[in-house]
C-alpha positions, 0 to 999 in steps of 0.5 A: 327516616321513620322506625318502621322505614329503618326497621325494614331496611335494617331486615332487607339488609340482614336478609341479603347477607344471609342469602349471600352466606347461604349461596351454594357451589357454581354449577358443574362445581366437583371434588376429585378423589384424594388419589386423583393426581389433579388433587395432590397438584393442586393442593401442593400448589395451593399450599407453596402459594400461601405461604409464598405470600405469608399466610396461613395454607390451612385457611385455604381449601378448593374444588374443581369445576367442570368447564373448558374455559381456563380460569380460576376464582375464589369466594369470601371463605377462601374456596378457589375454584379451579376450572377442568380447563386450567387444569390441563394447562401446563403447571407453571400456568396453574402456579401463576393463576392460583398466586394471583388469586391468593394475593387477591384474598391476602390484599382483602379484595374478596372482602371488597366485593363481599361489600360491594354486594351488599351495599347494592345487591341487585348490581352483583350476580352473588356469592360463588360456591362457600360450602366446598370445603372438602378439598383442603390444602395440604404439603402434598407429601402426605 
C-alpha cells in the first residue's frame, strides 16, 4: 500500500472515531428534574444494579427518552437511556431491564459494537447519545 493510500485510510479511520466520539443524544432524549420521582427510581435501581454486578455505580449516569416503546440501551460511556414507556412498567420490570444492560457494559459488549462500528462504519447506525451525563446515579436516600 502506497503512503499516500495509508495516509488516507489512516485520516478516514480517525475521522470516523472522531464523528462516533461526537455523536449527540437520540431524539426525544430528556432529563427529569432531580424531584421528579422517575429520577430517584431509577437512580436507586441503577446504582443496586452495578453494584449487584461489582462495578462501580459512579461510573454509570441516564437520561429518558421520550417514547411509547418499552426498551432501555446504553452507549460506550455508560449512559443508559431509559424509554417514558418502560417507565411505566412495574418496578420489577424496569429492575430486570437495567440489570441486563448493566451486565452488558461489565461483560464489554458496548465496547465490541464500538469496535464493530469503526471497523465497517457504513454497516451501523452510529453512536447514541454519549453527552448525557446529567442524570447521575446515586443511593437514592439522598
Amino acid at each position: 500500500m502506497s503512503r499516500g493510500v495509508q495516509g488516507r485510510a489512516a485520516a478516514l479511520l480517525i475521522a470516523a472515531a472522531l464523528l462516533v466520539g461526537c455523536a449527540t443524544a437520540p431524539p426525544g432524549a430528556y432529563f427529569p428534574p432531580p424531584a421528579n420521582p422517575a429520577t430517584a427510581r431509577v437512580s436507586d435501581i441503577l446504582y443496586r444494579a452495578a453494584l449487584a454486578a461489582g462495578d462501580d455505580p459512579e461510573r454509570y449516569s441516564f437520561a429518558f427518552v421520550q417514547s411509547r416503546v418499552a426498551t432501555a440501551y446504553s452507549d460506550e460511556e455508560a449512559v443508559f437511556y431509559l424509554t417514558d414507556g418502560l417507565l411505566r412498567m412495574p418496578t420489577e420490570v424496569v429492575e430486570a431491564v437495567v440489570a441486563h444492560e448493566v451486565a452488558h457494559e461489565v461483560l464489554g459488549h458496548i465496547g465490541d459494537r464500538l469496535e464493530e462500528r469503526l471497523a465497517a462504519p457504513g454497516k451501523h447506525s452510529g453512536s447514541r447519545g454519549r453527552h448525557l451525563h446529567r442524570g447521575r446515579i446515586g443511593s437514592g436516600l439522598d
